[in-house]
N, C-alpha and C positions, 0 to 999 in steps of 0.2 A: 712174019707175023700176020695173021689175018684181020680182016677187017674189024671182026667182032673181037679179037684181043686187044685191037689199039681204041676200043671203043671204052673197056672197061673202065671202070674208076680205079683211083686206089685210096688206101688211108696213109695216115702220115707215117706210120709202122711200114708202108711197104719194104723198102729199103733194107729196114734190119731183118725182116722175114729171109728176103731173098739171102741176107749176106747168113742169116743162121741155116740156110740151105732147107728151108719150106719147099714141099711142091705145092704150086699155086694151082688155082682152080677159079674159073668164073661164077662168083656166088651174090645174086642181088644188085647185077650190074656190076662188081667189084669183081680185082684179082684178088683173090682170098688162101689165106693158107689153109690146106687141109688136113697136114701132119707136116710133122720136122720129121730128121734122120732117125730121132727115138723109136717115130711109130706109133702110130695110134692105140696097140695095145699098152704099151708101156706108158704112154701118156696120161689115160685112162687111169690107171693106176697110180701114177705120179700125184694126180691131184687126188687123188681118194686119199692116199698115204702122206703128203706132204701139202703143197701147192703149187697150182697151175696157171700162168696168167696168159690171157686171153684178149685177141684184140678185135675190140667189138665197133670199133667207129664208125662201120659200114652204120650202126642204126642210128635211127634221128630223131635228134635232142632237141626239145621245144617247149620255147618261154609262154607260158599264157597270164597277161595280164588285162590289168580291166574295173571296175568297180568292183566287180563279184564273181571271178571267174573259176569259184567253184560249182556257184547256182550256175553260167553259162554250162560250163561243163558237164553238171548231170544232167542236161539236155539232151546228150549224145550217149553216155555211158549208166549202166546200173547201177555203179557202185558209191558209197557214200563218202563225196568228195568236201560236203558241209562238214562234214563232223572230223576230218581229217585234220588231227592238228598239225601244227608249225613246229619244223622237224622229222614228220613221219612221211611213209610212203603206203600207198596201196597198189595192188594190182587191180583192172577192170580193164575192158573192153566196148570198143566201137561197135555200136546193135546199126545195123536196118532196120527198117519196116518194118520185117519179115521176121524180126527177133536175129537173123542171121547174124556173124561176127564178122566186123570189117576188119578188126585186127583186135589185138591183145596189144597195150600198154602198160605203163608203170606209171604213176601220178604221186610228186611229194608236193605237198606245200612248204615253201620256201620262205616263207612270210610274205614278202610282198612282191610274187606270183606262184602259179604253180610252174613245174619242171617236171615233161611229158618225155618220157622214151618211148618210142615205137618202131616197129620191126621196118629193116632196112628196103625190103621190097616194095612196102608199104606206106614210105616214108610221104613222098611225094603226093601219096593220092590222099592220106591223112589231112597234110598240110591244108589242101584243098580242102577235104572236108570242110576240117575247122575252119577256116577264113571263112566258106559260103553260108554255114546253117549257125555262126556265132558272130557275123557281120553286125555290126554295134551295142554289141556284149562285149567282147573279148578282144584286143591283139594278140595274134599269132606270130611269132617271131619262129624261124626255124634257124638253131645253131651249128651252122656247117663252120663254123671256126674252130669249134671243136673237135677233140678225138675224146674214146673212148674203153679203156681195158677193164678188163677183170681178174680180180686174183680171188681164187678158189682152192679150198680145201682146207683141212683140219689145221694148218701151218700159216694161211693167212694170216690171221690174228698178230698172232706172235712176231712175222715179217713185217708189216703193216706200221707195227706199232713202232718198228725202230727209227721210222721216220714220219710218222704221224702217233705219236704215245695217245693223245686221245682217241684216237679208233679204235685201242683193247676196248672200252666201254661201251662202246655206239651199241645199241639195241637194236636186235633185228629189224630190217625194216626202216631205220632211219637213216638220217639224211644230216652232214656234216660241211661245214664250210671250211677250211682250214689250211694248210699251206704242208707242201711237200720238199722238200730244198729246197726251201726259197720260191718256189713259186706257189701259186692261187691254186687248189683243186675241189673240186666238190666228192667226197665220200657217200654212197650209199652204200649199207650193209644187208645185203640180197645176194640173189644171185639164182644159176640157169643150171645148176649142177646135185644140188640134193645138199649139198656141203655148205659150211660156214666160209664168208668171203663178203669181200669188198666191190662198187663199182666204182671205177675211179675216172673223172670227166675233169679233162684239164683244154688246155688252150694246147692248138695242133703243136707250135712249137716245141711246144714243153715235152711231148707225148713221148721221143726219143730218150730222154732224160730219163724220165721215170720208169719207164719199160726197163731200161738197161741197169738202173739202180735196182730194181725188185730182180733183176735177175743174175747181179751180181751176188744177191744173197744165194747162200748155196743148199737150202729149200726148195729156190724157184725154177721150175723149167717153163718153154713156151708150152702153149696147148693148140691144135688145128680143131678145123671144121668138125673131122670125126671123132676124135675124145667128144669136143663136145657134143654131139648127136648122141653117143650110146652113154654118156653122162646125164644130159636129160631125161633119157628113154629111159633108163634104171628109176631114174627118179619121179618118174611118171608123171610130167610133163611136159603139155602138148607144144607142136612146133605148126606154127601159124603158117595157114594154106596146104598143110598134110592132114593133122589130127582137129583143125578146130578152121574152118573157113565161113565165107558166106551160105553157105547149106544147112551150116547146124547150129541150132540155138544152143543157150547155157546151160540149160536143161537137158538135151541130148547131149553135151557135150562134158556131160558131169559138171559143171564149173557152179553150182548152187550157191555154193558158198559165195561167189562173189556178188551176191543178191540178197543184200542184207535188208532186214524185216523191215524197216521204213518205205525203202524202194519199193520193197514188194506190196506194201500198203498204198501208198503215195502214187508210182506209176512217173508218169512226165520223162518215163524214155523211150525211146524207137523199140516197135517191137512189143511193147507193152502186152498188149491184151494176149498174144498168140504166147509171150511166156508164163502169164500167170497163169490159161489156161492149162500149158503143159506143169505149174507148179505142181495146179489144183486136182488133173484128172489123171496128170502122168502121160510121157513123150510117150513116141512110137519105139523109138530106137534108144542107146546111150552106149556111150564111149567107155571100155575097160578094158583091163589087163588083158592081156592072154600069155599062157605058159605053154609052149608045146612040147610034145614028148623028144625027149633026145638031144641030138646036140646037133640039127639042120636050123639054121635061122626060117621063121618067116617074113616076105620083106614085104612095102607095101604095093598096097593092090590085089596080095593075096585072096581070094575069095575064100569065106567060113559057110561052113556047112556046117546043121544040125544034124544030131545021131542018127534020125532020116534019108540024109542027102540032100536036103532042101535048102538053098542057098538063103542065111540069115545074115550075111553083112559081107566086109572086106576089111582086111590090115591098113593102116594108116601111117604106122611104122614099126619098124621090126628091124631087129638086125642080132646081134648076141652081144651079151650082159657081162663084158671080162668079169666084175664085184660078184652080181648074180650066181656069175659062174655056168649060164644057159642061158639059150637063148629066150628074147622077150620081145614081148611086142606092144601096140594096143591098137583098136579099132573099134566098129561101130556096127553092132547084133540086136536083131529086134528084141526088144522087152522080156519076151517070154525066153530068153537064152542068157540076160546080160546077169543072173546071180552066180556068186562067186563060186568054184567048184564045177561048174555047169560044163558037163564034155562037148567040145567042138568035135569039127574036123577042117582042116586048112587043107588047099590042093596046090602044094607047093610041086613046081613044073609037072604038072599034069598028074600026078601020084597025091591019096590023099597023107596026110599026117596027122595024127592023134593032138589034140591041144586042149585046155582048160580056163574056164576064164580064171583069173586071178589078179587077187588085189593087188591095187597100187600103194605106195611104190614097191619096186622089185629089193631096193636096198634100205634099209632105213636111212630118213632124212636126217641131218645132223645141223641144222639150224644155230645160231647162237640165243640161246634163251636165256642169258645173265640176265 
């Protein structure tokens, strides 16, 4: 074993990965599964058609409390943490300065704090963050006692509920306190797949337990690193430090939406004035589908040419769409190229290739909207 393997972390899941015969992979500091024996095409599939669960405890769970630690909070983020009520979750993101994105988060309030997920790479420099620029505003507690899974697709629900019967009802987007066998688990109803599904954050111990009860249901299979990749990617969206990093604001990065009309009036986040200029006059660049001709993936870093030859951007991710059924991608093309329809050309290993931009997502989202 090399130096850098015994370096890795693991989650509390490792164990039953290796005994379900995952090939593991170094992802985020961690040994990570990135497919079982199934195979990532058929995985893919698995959770489109039934449910897939997914163990996500590499990312890091974090208490914020405080007086008012949604007011701390919109200090660092755009998105409207005031108005968030008790039970619900939103998605926004960590600005710089520069408008750039330190990460993408999930934020519910919990009543008496909020409960931050953010991406595993990320975790540490986060934490930091928050402590340095919310030093006597907020505690920052990060919960490494915990693990972290996800069950996805059309079949969640109905599995879910055979051991948590209140989760049929949770509304997208919220946020449950409730008990799984007997033990404590916290329910969010989100998720990283385009699909209806649950995130489930329990105590490390426990995390064995439950994985192996959801997967005794015979709905559920495991899911690896790459289901999940080309399950995002269909569903078109970004994976943090490929399609959305410190380079690109919300604005170039399509993510408007999470720049709700207060914020955008109000201001008091990093970044402020460089995004409302690009609200007001429109970015250089912005972040979209691409569809390319045939059935060769583009992968990223691809460079895009316009029907000139004139290089207008680069792939961000790409790979091929098992649902789609072709390959997909997305990336970042100047202004005058990012409308829908609009002919590329990719120069995929030195040859170009025909591509389109095209709207996201590549599959339709399936959300629960009860």
């Amino acid at each position: 074993m090399t130096e850098a393997a015994t370096a890795l972390k693991t989650t509390p899941l490792h164990a039953l990965h290796v005994e379900l015969g995952a090939r593991m992979v170094p992802f985020a500091g961690y040994d990570m599964p990135v497919q079982y024996p199934l195979g990532i095409l058929k995985e893919h599939q698995h959770t489109r058609e039934k449910a897939g669960l997914f163990d996500v405890s590499h990312m890091g769970q974090v208490r914020l409390t405080g007086d008012d630690p949604a007011a701390a909070l919109e200090t660092l983020v755009p998105g409207d943490i005031k108005g968030l009520v008790q039970g619900r979750m939103r998605y926004t993101l960590f600005l710089n300065e520069q408008g750039g994105i330190l990460d993408d988060l999930m934020v519910t309030n919990a009543g008496d704090h909020l409960f931050l997920v953010v991406n595993a790479a990320c975790k540490e420099q986060d934490v930091a963050h928050l402590r340095k620029k919310l030093a006597g505003k907020a505690e920052v507690e990060l919960l490494d006692d915990l693990a972290l899974m996800a069950l996805q697709g059309p079949m969640a629900a109905e599995v879910m509920a055979r051991f948590v019967p209140e989760a049929a009802t949770m509304k997208f987007m919220s946020y449950l306190s409730a008990t799984f066998k007997g033990v404590p688990v916290i329910l969010t109803r989100s998720g990283y797949t385009g699909e209806d599904g649950y995130e489930i954050s329990c105590d490390k111990a426990d995390a064995e337990m439950i994985a192996r009860a959801l997967l005794g249901e015979s709905e559920v299979e495991t899911i690896g690193l790459g289901a999940r990749d080309s399950l995002r990617l269909e569903a078109g969206l970004c994976l943090y430090g490929h399609d959305i990093d410190t380079t690109t604001t919300p604005v170039e990065g399509a993510l408007e939406w999470t720049l709700p009309k207060r914020r955008r009036a109000e201001g008091g986040f990093p970044g402020y004035d460089i995004i409302h200029r690009q609200l007001t006059e429109g970015a250089p660049r912005r972040r979209v589908g691409i569809q390319p001709e045939g059935r060769q993936p583009a992968r990223e870093h691809t460079e895009i040419q316009d029907a000139n030859g004139t290089r207008v951007g680069e792939i961000t991710s790409g790979g091929f769409g098992p649902t789609a059924g072709a390959p997909v991608a997305m990336g970042y093309v100047d202004i005058a190229n990012s409308a829908v329809g609009t002919p590329l050309t990719l120069i995929v290993r030195g040859k170009p290739l025909p591509a389109r931009v095209a709207a996201t997502p590549f599959v339709p989202q399936r959300y629960y909207r009860g």
